[in-house]
N, C-alpha and C positions, 0 to 999 in steps of 0.2 A: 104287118108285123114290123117295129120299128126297130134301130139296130141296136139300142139299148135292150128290149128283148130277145134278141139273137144274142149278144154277146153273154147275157146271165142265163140263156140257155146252154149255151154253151159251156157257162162255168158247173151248170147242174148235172151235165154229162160225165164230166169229171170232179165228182164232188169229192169225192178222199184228197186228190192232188189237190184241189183247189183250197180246203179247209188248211191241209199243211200248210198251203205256200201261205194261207192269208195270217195262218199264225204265227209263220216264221218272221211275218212284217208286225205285227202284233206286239213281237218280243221284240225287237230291235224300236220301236215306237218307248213302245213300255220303259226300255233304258232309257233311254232319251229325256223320256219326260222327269223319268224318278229320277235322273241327274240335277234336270232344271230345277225339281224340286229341293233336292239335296241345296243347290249352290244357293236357293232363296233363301232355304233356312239358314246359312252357313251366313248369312251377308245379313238377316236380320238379328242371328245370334253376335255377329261382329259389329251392327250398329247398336247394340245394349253396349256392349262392353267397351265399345273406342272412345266413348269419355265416361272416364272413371269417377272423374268428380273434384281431383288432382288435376298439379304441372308436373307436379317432377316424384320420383321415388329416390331416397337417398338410401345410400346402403352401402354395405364394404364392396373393396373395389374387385375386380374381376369378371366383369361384361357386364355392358347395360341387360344386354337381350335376357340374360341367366338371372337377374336381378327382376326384371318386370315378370318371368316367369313364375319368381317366386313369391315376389309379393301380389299380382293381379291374379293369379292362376292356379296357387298355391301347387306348383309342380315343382318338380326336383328339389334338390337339398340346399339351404345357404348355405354361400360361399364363407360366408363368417358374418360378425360381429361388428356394431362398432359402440364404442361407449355413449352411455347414454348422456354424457354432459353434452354430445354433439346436437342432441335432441333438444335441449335447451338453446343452443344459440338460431333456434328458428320460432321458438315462441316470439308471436307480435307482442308490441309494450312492453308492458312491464313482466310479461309472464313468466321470464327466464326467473327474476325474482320471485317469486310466488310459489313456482312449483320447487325450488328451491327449501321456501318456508314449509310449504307442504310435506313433503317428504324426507327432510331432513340427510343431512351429512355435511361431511368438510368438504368444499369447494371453494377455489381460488375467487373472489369479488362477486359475490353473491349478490350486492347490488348492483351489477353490471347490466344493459341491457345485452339481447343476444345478438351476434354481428350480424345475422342475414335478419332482424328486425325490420330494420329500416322499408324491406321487401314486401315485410308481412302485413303492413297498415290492412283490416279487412279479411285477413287469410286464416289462416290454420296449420295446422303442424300437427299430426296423429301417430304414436309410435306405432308396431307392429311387431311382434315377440312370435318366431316361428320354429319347430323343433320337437313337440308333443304330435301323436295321433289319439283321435279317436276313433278306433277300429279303422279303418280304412282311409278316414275326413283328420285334413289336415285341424290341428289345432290355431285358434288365432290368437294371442293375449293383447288386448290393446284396450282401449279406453275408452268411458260410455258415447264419446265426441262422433267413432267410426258411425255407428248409428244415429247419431242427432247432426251431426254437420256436414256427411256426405251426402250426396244423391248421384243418382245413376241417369241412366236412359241417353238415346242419342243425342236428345239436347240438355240433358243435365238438369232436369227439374224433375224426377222421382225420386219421391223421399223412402226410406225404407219404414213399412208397416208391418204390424206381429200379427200373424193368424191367432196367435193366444199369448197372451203376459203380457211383459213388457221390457222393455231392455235394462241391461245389468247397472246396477248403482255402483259408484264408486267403493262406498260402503254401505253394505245394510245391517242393522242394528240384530238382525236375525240371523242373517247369511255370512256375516264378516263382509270379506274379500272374497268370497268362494262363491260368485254365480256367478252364471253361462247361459248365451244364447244361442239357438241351435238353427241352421241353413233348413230348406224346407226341404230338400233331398236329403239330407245327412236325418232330421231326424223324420222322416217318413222310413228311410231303411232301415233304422235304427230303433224303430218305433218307440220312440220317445214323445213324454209329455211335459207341460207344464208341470215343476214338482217333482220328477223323477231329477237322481244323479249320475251323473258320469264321474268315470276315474279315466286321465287321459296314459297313455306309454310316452315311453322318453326316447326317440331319437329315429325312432321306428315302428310301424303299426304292431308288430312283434317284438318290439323293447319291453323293457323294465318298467311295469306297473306305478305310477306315483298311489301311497296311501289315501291323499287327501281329492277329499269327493267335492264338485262343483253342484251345487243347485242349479236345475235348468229352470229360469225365469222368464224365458219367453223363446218362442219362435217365429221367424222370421214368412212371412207370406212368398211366393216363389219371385222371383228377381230376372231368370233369365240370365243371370251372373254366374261368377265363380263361386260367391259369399254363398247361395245354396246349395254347394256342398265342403261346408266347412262349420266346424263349432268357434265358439268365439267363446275367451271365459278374461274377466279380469286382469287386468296384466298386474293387477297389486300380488291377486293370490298365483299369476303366474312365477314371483320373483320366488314368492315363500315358499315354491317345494324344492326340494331336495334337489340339487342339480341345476339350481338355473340363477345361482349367484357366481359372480364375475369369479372366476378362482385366482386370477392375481392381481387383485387392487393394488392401488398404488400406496405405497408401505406410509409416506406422507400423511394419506388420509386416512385415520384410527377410525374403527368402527363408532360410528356414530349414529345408530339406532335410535328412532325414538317415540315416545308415544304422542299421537297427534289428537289434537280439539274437533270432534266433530258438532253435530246441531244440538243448541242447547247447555253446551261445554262438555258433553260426554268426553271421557277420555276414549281415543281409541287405540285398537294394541298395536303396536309397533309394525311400519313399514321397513322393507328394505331400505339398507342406504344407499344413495346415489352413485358412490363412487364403488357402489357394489351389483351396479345394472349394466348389462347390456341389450340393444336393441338389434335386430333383424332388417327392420329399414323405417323408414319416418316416411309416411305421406305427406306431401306438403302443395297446397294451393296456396297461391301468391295472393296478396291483393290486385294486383295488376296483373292479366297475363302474358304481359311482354316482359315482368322482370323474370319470368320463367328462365328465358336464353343465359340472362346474364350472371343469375343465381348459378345455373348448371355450369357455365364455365367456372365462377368464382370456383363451385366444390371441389369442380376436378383438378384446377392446379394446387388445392389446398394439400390434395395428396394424399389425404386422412380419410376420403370415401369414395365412390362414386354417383355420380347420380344421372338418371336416366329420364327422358321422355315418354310415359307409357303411352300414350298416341304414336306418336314417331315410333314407336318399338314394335308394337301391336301391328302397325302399318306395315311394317317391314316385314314381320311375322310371317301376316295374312299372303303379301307379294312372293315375298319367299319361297314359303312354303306349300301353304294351303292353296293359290290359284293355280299354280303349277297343276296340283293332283285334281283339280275342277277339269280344267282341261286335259288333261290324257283321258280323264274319265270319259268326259264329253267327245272326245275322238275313238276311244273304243267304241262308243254307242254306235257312232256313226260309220263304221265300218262293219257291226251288225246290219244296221240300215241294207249300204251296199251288198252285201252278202245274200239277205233276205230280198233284193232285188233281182241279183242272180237266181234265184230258186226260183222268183220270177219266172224270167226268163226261159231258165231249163225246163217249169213243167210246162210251159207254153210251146215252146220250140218240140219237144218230144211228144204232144201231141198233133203236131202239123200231120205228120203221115196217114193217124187216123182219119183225120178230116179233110182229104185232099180230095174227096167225092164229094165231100159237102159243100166244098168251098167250089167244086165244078161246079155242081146244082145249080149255088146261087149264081154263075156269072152266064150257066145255060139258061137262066129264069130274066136275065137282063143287067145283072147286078156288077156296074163299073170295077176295076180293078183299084181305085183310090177306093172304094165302099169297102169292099174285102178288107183292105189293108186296115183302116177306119174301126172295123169292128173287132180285129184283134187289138189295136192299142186301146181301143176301149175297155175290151174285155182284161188286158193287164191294169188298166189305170183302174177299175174295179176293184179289182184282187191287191191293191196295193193302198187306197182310198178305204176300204172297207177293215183289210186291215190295219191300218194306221189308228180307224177312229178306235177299234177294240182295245190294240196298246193304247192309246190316251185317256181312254176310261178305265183302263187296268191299274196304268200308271199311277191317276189320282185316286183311285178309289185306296189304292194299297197305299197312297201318303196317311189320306181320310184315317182310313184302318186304326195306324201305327200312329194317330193326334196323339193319343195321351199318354202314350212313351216318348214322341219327341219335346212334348211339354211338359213330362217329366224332367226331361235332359237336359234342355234348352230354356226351356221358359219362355218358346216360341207357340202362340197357338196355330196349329194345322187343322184347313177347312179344304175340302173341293173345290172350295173356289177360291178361297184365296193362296192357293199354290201356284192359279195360272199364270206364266207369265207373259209381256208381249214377244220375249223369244219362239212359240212354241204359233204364232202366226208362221215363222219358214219352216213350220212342218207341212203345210196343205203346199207352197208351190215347191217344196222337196220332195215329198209323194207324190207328184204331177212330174215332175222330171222324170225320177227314177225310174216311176212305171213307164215313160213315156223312153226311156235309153232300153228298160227291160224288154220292151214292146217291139222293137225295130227288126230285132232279126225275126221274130219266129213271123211278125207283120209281112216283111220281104217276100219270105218264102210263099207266106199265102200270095202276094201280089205276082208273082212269076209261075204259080201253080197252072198247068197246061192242061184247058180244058178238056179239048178232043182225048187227053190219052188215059185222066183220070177217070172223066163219063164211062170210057169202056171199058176199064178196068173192074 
């Protein structure tokens, strides 16, 4: 009989204790791993989103951090406003002109280029109008560019695709200014389709109703971003409802409304006027990304906004906040771990008495005092190895389970296998320890167990 068989007879002798003890390791594994799992997702959800597709977010002043919240995460409330001519002085070329013609009003040198141009050779400038819900999903108004000119993913080459439609037109000859594209959680909860409308609230998911209805013209395929759960509608037909014209224009500039040229020479119906917008914050990618630094300082002495690094922000976030709570988590586990080694120990150690006849037998039969000792740490590292593998197949199987609610949430896919990490290698000589520290006392005691007096006992 070899003493791997001895020691698993042993555990079959006391098999109620022994199922306990292995399942108490089982659970303290099991955290363990659902943690490693947790911090996988948490770091592939934070590589989608650490480059946005932007350098910089401008916006009114009052914290970068509360500023990248609001426009990358669409959380908490803006801080405020800033007028939309500042949005014009970040159009590259000529565009500060143009959008100018386009949408009509009095503005100071209308053929002016915009100051931080010079920056923009290659770049981009996206406003952001934020302040409507749709039922629970932040409202976004901004222009059909957020969809054609950003891309996502950690290295910034995923374009955004619609599971159905297609993204919203500046104007459509059918729809006006009134369509909207919807995040792929916002309308899975929402159960929205292509061709259905929404009416968004003003200022709160429980605010004041706007009358006018958006066409949903396409939906968004899932991202793994924030953009899947958020509606996105026109920032033309965001201006035109009730509430979201600037309330103190600058008395200078007379209402200057006007009808614009679409394809063809359609006339089309009247935009708001410029000096009657405000924006929430401007995405802006440089053509160069080193003039990023130099643009951000320019804004902020200019006094008029602030403007933030959503990497550097998001970075700080993550350090801040979120690894902080990785870690305590991952230390709780491991002090189940410890704990569940102790139980170890205990029902090992409190069955020494019963088997102090046994343990004479074996050393009356020939059986050395290292052998003894030998087959209890084996029989803990068992009870400890055995339950470790149950929590680790528990762990993953229950990530497995919960795939298409974290791919719901995240836009992260979860498999069995790909959850393993190479942290989850110092589980096998962590469980070799532990059992092996669990092992030592009730071990001892068999090793000094006294033949003569047990035998005749």
């Amino acid at each position: 009989m070899n003493l791997f068989h001895i020691a698993w007879r042993n555990m079959q002798q006391r098999g109620l204790a022994t199922i306990l003890t292995m399942l108490s390791m089982a659970l303290g594994v099991c955290m363990v791993v659902l943690v490693l799992g947790i911090s996988w997702v948490i770091t592939e959800s934070f590589s989608r989103n650490s480059n946005v597709g932007y350098n910089l977010i401008v916006g009114a002043r009052g914290g970068s951090l509360q500023l990248t919240l609001n426009a990358v995460y669409y959380l908490s409330q803006p801080v405020g406003t800033i007028p939309y001519e500042l949005f014009l002085e970040f159009l590259p070329g000529d565009g500060r002109a143009e959008e100018i013609h386009r949408v009509g009003g009095k503005i100071e040198e209308p053929d002016r280029k915009g100051l931080y141009s010079p920056y923009m050779s290659g770049g981009f400038a996206i406003p952001v109008c934020l302040g409507d819900y749709f039922g629970r999903f932040r409202v976004v108004g901004t222009t059909p560019d957020f969809f054609e000119k950003l891309q996502y993913g950690e290295m910034n080459d995923l374009k955004y695709r619609f599971a159905s439609g297609r993204n919203f037109k500046d104007y459509d000859a059918e729809n006006g200014y009134f369509e909207a594209v919807l995040g792929a959680q916002c309308a899975a909860e929402r159960k929205c389709q292509v061709g259905d409308t929404l009416k968004t609230t003003h200022g709160d998911p429980e605010g004041d109703g706007h009358g006018q209805a958006f066409k949903i013209v396409g939906i968004l395929e899932p991202t793994g971003t924030p953009n899947d759960r958020a509606a996105f509608i026109n920032i033309e037909g965001f201006y035109l409802m009730e509430g979201h014209a600037r309330a103190f224009e600058n008395p200078m500039h007379p209402d200057a409304d006007k009808e614009d040229v679409g394809e063809g020479g359609a006339q089309l119906p009247p935009r708001l006027a410029l000096e009657k917008r405000d924006i929430t914050a401007i995405l802006v990618r440089t053509g160069n990304p080193m003039f990023a630094m130099n643009m951000q300082t320019t804004v902020k002495k200019s006094e008029v906004a602030e403007a933030a690094s959503p990497i550097f922000e998001i970075g700080n976030l993550f350090s801040n906040f979120v690894d902080p709570v990785r870690y305590a988590l991952l230390a709780v586990t491991t002090v189940v771990c410890f704990v569940s080694a102790i139980s170890i120990l205990v029902s090992i150690y409190n069955s020494m008495n019963e088997r102090r006849r046994d343990i004479a037998v074996m050393r009356a039969l020939g059986a050395r005092r290292d052998v003894v000792l030998f087959v209890v740490l084996l029989e803990s590292l068992l009870i400890a190895c055995l339950g470790g593998l149950l929590g680790w197949l528990a762990g993953h199987s229950l990530g497995a389970v919960a795939s298409s609610m974290i791919e719901y949430r995240s836009g992260v896919r979860v498999t069995f296998v790909n959850t393993i990490t190479y942290y989850e290698l110092w589980l096998i000589p962590g469980l070799v320890i532990l059992a092996t520290i669990a092992g030592v006392v009730p071990a001892f005691v068999a090793y000094q167990t006294n033949v003569s007096k047990n035998l005749g006992a």
